[in-house]
KOLSEFI-52011 format. One line per 3 residues: number of its first residue (from 1); their letters; for each residue x, y, z of C-alpha. Coordinates in nm, 4 decimals. Example, Ala and Ser with C-alpha at 12.3 -4.5 7.8 and 13.67 -1.06 7.14 Angstrom:
// residues 2
1	AS	1.2300/-0.4500/0.7800; 1.3670/-0.1060/0.7140 .
This chain:
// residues 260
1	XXX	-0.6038/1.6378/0.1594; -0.2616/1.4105/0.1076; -0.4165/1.2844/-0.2328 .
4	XXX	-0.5661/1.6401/-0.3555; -0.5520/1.6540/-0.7359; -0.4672/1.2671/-0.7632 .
7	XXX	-0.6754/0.9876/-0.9955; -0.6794/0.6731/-0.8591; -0.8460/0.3485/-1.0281 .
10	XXX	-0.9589/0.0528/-0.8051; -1.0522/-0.2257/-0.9140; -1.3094/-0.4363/-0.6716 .
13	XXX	-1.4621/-0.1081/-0.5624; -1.7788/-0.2098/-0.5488; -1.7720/-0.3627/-0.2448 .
16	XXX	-1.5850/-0.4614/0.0752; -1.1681/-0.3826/0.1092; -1.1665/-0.1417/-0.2476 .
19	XXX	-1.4979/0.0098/-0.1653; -1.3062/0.1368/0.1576; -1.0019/0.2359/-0.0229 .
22	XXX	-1.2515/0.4570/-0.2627; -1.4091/0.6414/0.0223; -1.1008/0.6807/0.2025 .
25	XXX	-0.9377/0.8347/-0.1109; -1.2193/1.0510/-0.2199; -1.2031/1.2150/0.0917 .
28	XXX	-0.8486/1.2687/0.0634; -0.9128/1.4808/-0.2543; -0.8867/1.1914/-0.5355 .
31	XXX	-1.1174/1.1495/-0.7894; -1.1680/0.7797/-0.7960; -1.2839/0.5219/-1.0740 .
34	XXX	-1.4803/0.2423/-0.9190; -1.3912/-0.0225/-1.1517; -1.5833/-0.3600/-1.1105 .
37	XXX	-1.7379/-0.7074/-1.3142; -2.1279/-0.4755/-1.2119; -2.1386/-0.2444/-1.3557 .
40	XXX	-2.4032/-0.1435/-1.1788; -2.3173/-0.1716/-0.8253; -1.9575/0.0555/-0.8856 .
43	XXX	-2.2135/0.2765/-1.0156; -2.4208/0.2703/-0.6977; -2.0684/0.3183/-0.5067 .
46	XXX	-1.9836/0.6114/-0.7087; -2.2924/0.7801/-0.6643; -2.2360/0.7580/-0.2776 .
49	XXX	-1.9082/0.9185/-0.2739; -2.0607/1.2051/-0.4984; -2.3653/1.2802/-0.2711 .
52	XXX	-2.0724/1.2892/0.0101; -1.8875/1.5591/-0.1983; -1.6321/1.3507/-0.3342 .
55	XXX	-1.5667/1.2898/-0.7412; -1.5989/0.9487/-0.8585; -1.7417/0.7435/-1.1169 .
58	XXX	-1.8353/0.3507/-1.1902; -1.6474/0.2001/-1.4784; -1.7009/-0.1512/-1.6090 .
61	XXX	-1.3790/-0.3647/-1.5526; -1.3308/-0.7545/-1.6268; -1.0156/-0.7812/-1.5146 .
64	XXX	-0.9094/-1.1126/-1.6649; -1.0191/-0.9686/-2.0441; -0.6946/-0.7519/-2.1977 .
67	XXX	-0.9972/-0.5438/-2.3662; -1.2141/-0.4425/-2.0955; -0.9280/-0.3460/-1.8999 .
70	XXX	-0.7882/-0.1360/-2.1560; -1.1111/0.0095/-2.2549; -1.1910/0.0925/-1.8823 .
73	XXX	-0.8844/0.2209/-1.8224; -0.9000/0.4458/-2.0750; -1.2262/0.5729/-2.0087 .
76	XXX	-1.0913/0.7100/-1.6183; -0.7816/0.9133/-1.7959; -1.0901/1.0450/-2.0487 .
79	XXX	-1.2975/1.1832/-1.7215; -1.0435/1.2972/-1.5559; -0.7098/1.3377/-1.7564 .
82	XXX	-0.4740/1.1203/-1.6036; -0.4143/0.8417/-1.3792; -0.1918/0.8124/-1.0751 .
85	XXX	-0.2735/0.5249/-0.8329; -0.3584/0.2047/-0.9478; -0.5070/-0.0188/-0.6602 .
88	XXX	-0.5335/-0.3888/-0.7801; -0.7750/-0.5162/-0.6086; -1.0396/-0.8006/-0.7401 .
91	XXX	-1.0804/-1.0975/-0.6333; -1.2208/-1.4151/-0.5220; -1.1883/-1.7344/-0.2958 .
94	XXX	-1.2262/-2.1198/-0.3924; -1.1240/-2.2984/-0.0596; -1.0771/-2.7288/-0.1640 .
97	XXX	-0.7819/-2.9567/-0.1000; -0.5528/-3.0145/-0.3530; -0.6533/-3.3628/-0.4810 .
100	XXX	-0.9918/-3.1935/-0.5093; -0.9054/-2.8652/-0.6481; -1.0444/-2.8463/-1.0073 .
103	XXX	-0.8099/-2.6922/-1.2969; -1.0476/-2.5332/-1.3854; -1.1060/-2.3334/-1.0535 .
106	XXX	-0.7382/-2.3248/-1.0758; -0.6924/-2.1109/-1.3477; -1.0198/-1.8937/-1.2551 .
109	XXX	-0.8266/-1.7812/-0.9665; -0.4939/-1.7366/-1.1527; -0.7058/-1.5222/-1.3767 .
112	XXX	-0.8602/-1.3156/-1.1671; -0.6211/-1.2720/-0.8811; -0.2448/-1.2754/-1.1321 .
115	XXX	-0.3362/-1.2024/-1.4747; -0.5676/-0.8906/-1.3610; -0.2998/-0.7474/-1.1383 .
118	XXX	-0.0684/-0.7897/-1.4750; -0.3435/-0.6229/-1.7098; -0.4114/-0.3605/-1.5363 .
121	XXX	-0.0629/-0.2886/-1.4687; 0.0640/-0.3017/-1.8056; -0.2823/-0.0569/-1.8783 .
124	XXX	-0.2379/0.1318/-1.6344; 0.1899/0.2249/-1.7172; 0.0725/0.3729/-2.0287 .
127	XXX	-0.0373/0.6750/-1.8586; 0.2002/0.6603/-1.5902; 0.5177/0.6303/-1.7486 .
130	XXX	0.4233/0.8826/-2.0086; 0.6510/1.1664/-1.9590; 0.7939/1.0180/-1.6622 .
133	XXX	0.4787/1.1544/-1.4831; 0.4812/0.8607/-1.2688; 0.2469/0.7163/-1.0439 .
136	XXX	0.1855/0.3892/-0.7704; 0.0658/0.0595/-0.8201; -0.0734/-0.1216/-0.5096 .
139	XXX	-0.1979/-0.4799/-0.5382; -0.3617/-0.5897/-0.2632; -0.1914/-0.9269/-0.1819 .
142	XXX	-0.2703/-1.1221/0.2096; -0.0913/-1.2588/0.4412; -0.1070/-1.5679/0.2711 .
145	XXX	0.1459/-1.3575/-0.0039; 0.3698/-1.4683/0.2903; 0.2495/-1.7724/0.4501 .
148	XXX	0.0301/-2.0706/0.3489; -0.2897/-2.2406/0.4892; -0.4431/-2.5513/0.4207 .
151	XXX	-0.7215/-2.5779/0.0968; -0.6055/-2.2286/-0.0474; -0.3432/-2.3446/-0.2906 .
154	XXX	-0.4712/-2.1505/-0.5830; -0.5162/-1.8012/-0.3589; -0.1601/-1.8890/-0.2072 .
157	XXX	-0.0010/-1.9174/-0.5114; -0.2255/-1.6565/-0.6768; -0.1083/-1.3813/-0.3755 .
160	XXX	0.2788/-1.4771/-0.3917; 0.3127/-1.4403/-0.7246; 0.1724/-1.0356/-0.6891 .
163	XXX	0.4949/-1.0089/-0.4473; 0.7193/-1.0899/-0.7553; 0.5404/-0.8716/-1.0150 .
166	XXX	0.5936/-0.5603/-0.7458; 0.9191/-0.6069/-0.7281; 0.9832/-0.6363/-1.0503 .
169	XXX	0.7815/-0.2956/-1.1651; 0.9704/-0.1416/-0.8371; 1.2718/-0.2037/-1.0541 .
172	XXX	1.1417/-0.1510/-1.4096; 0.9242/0.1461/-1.3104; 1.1842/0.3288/-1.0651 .
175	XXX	1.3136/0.4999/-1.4028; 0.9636/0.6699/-1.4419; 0.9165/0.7752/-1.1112 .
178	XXX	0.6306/0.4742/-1.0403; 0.5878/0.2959/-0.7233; 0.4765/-0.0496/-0.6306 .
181	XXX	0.3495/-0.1767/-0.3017; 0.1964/-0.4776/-0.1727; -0.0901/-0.4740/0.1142 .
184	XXX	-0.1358/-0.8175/0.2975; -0.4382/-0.8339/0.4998; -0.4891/-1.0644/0.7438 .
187	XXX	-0.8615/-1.1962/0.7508; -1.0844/-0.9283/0.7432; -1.4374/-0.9616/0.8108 .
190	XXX	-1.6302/-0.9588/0.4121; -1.8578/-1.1250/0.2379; -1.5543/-1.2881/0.0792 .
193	XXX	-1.4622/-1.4111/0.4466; -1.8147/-1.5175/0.5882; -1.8387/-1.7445/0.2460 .
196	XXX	-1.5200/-1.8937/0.3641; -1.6331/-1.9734/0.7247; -1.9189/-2.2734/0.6171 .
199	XXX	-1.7176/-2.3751/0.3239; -1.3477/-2.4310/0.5830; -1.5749/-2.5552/0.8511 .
202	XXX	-1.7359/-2.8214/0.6561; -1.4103/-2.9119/0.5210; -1.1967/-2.9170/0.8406 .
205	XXX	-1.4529/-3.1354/1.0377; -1.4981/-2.8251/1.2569; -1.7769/-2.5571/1.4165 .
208	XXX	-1.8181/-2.2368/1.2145; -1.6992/-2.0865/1.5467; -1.3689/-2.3032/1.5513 .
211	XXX	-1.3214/-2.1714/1.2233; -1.3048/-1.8284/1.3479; -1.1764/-1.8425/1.6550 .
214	XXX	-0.8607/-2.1189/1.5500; -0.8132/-2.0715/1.2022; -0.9037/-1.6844/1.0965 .
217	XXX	-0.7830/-1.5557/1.4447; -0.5779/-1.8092/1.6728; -0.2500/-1.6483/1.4806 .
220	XXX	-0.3804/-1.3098/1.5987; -0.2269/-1.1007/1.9226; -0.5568/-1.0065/1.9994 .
223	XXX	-0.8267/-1.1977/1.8423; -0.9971/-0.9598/1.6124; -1.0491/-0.9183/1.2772 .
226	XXX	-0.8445/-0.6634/1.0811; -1.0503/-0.4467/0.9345; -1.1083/-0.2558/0.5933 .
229	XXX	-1.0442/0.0901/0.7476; -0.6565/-0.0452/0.8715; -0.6506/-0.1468/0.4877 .
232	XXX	-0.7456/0.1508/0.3488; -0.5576/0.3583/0.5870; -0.2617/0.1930/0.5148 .
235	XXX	-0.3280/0.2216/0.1231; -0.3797/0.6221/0.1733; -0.0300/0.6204/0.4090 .
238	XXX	0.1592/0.4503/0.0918; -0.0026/0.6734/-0.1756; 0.0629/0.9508/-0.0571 .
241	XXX	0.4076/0.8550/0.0045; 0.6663/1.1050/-0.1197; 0.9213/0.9206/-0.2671 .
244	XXX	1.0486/0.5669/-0.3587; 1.2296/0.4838/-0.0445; 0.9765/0.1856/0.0046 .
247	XXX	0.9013/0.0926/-0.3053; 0.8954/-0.2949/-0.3857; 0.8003/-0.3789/-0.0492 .
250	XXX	0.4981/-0.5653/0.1295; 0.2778/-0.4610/0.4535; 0.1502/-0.6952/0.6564 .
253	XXX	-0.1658/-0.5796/0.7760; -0.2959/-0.8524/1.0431; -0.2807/-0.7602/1.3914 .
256	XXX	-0.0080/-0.9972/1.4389; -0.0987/-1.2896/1.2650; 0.1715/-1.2755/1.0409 .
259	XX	0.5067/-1.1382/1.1763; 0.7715/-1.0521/0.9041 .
């Protein structure tokens, strides 16, 4: 039980990479807050871990309003009396060139993707730094924190910038004993990525099964998806981390496709 005792508050948990992360966790002896836009589907996630014996409940998160975040965040140190892992985690995809790319889709994702990694942060520090209790922030970044692919400018942008606001709370926190880590996932296999596969095919003048193979997988060592248990895995290895020796850093998560 590596997390036994711990609170952790994941935002996204509803579904797909941070739904993962909240089983993985809860089994590891956290009590978890599925934070998410529904309400009603963290909910429905919360009541699964609890009939499997874990402790969790559904909290009602907009990431991108300073309120809601703060209200939610709140609300998990109220059921369970403190907070020690913060996994960033929401988020969406827009895929369009450039010249196409609408400012307003633009900012949605800067919303979403930077300024709720930054909200909940800055939420999330009240509790931690509070005594020096400490604590670890994970944002879940991609491999495109690292490298960049054609029609994602707002997500590439949006998942570099999370590699600068880690390192800077790695160096701002390190006084309160909190942590900061970035996961980058290669592709892995979501509803988030089937939208994708249409939308790039139709785009790139390719088969949905191009898509797959040559874009989502080509950069791969072995052609296969990377999956949310190798995420969530690796997001229980660096909680449960014992000190701040890799704080700061990113993990690249992506069976290859990325190489740092």
């Amino acid at each position: 039980m590596q997390l036994n005792g711990k609170v952790a508050l994941i935002t996204g948990a509803a579904s797909g990479i941070g739904k993962e992360i909240a089983i993985v966790y809860a089994k590891a002896g956290a009590s978890v807050a599925i934070a998410d836009i529904n309400l009603d589907a963290a909910q429905k996630t919360a009541d699964e871990i609890k009939a499997a014996g874990g402790k969790a409940i559904g909290v009602a998160m907009d990431v991108t309003n300073e309120e809601a975040v703060n209200a939610g965040t709140k609300a998990v140190v109220d059921a369970f009396g403190q907070l020690d892992i913060l996994i960033s985690n929401a988020g969406i995809q827009i895929v369009n060139p450039i010249i196409n790319y609408s400012f307003a889709d633009w900012k949605k994702m800067q919303a979403i993707h930077v300024d709720g990694a930054f909200l909940t942060t800055k939420a999330a520090l009240r509790y931690m730094y509070k005594d020096k209790r400490g604590g670890t922030v994970i944002y879940m970044g991609s491999v495109h924190s690292h490298e960049a692919s054609p029609l994602k400018s707002a997500y590439v942008a949006a998942k570099h910038a999370l590699l600068g606001l880690a390192r800077v709370l790695a160096k701002e926190g390190a006084e309160y004993n909190v942590r900061s880590h970035v996961i980058c996932p290669g592709f892995v296999r979501t509803p988030l990525v089937d939208k994708q596969i249409p939308e790039q095919a139709k785009e790139l003048g390719i088969s949905e099964e191009e898509v797959v193979r040559r874009v989502m997988l080509g950069g791969t060592v072995d052609g296969v998806f990377t999956t949310v248990d190798d995420v969530a895995q690796t997001a229980l290895f660096l909680a449960a981390f014992p000190s701040a020796a890799l704080t700061g850093q990113s993990f690249i998560v992506s069976h290859g496709w990325y190489m740092q």
